[in-house]
N, C-alpha and C positions, 0 to 999 in steps of 0.2 A: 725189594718187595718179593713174599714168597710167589709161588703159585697158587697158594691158596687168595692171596690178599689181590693176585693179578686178577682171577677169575672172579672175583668177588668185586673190581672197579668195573670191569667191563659186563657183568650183569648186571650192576644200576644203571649202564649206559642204555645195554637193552631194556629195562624196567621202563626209561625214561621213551624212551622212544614208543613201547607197546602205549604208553599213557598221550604221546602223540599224536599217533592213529586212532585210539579210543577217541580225542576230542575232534579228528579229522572228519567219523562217521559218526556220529553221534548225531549234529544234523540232518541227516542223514533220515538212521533213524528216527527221528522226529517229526519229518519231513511227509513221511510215509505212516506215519503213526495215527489211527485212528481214522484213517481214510480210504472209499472205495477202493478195493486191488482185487485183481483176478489170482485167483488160489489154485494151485497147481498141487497135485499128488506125487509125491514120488513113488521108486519100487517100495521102498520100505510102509506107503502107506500115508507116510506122515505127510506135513503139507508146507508149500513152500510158497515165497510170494518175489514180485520183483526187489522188495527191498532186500530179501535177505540175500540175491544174489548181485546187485548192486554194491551193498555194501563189503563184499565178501571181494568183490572184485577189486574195489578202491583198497583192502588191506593189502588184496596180493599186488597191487602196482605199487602200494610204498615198500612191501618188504623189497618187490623186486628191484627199485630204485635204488634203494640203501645197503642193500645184503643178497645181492644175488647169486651167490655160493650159496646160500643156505636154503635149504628145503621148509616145505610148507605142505601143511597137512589141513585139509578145511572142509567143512559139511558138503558144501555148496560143486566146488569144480575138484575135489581129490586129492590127491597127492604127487604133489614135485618133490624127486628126490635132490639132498643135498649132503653136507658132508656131515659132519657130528653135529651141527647144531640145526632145529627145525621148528618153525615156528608150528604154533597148534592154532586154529582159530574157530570160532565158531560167531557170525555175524548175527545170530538174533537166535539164543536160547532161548529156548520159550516161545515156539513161532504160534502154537495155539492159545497163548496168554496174546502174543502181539494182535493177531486178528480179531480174536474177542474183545480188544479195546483194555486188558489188563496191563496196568503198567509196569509192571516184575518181569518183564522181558529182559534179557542184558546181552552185552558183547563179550564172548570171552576170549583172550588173547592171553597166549604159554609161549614159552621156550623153552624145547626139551634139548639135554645135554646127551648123547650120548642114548638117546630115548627115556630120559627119564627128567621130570619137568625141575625147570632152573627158578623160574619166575613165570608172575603171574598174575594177570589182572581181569576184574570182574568190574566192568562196569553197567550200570544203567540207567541208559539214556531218559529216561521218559520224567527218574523224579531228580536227577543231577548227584547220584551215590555213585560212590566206587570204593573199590578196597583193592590194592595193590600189595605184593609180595616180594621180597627177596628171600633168599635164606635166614630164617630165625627172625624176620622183621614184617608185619603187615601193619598197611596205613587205611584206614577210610577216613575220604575227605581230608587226605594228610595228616590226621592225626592217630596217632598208637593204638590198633585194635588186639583185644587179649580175648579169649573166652573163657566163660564161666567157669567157677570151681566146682561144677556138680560129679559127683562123683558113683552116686545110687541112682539105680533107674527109679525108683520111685519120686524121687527129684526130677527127671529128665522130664524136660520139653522136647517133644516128640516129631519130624518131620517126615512126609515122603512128599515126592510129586502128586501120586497118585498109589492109592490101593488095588485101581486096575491092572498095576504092572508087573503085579506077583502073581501066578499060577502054579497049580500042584504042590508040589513040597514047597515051592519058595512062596507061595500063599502064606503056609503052615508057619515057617520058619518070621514073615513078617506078620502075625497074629499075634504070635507066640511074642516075638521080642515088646512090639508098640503096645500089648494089653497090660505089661508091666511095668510101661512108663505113666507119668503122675498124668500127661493128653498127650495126646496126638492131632496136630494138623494136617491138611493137605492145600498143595500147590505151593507156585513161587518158584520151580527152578533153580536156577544158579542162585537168585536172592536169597535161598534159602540155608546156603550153605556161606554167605556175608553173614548173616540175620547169625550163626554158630561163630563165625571167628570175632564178632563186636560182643560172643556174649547172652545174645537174644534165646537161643536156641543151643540145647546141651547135644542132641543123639539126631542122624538122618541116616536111611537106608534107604537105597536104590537099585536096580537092574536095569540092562540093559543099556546103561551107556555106552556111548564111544569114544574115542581120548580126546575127540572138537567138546565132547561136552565135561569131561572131569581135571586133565591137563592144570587148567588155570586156576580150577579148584584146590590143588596140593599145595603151590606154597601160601594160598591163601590162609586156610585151616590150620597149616602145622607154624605157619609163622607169628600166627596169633595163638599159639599154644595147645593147640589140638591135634587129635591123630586121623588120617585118614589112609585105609587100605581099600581090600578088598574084602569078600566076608570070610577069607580065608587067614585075617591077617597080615595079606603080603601088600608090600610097595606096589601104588600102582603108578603103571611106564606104560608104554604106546603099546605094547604086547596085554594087557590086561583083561580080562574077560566084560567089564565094564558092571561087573554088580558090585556097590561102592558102599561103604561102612563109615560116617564122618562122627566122632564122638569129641566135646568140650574137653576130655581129661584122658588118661592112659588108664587111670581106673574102671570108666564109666566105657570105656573101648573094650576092656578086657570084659569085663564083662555081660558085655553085649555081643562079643566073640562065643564066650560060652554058651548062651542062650539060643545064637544060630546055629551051632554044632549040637546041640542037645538033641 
């Protein structure tokens, strides 16, 4: 067996295991779903609930159970350092979807190699989807997910979270790209970026992530036949500025590189 073929059994051991934990909290999630909770701020603004730190805690007692060499990185309690390998977690992307009663909330769970993501899984709990990744392989619902052949923005279905996330030039620069796609939606989160590797969804642009929210998004996208960077192009790893570029094709990527650089 080479090393390539070694590292590639023991990353569907990891696959299998993040899928795991996924059904562990999911529950969970569920559980807490749609139901009175006292809503807490953090520095950053954003808002946090007992579930999300709940379930953020129950991933970090299996990693630390099973893999406690390995570091972990999560919204909710920080960063434990460990050696090359480090789980990414995010326990309820989408926590103003989750309290508003939207059910496009998900769990994301990564393993970065070296800081840069191995595998990776988006689940969400509320309507029973998930899409899971290795290298060059993404499943929803276990079966084969590829994305669209779009290749022109004027084809392109159109995604962000939210329009309120770009200010000054990066207003400009997402005006400029989404007004010459065929529409543009918003919301959905991580779903939105499943909804592009099954296919649903050709082009999304983002700012302001952090690697608990995009991590688990890379082999999702690229193993369903998509590209995702940065808007500069480059690979994004635990170092990445967090403004995220997800395109169906290398065509409809290049393209949409141009348009933000313009």
């Amino acid at each position: 067996m080479t090393a390539t073929d070694e590292l590639l059994a023991k990353t569907r051991d990891y696959l299998s295991f993040a899928a795991e934990m996924a059904d562990a909290v999911r529950p969970l999630a569920r559980s807490y779903f749609r139901t009175t909770l006292d809503i807490d701020t953090k520095l950053d603004e954003s808002p946090v609930t007992v579930a999300d730190r709940t379930i953020e805690r129950t991933l970090r007692e299996l990693i630390d159970a099973r893999f406690p060499h390995h570091g972990i990185i999560g919204e909710e309690a920080g960063r434990k350092d460990g050696g090359d390998l480090t789980w990414v977690i995010d326990p309820i992307d989408g926590t103003k979807s989750f309290i508003t009663g939207f059910p496009l909330f998900g769990t994301l769970i990564a393993l970065a190699f070296l800081g840069e993501p191995l595998c990776g899984l988006i689940d969400i709990p509320a309507i029973d989807e998930r899409w899971a990744a290795l290298p060059g392989a993404t499943l929803f619902n276990g079966e084969s997910a590829s994305t669209s052949s779009c290749r022109t923005m004027r084809e392109a279905r159109f995604y962000t979270t939210s329009p309120d996330i770009f200010t000054g030039r990066e207003a400009e620069q997402f005006e400029r790209l989404s007004r010459e796609t065929k529409f543009r939606r918003f919301g959905g989160d991580c779903y939105m970026y499943g909804l592009l590797a099954s296919g649903h969804v050709d082009l999304i642009l983002e700012r302001g992530l952090l690697p608990y929210d995009y991590m688990a998004l890379v082999p999702v996208v690229t193993g369903a036949g998509g590209v995702i960077t940065d808007w500069d192009g480059k690979p994004l790893t635990l170092q990445s500025t967090g403004r995220v570029l997800a395109a169906a094709t290398p065509e409809l990527h290049s393209r949409a590189l141009e348009i933000l650089d313009h």
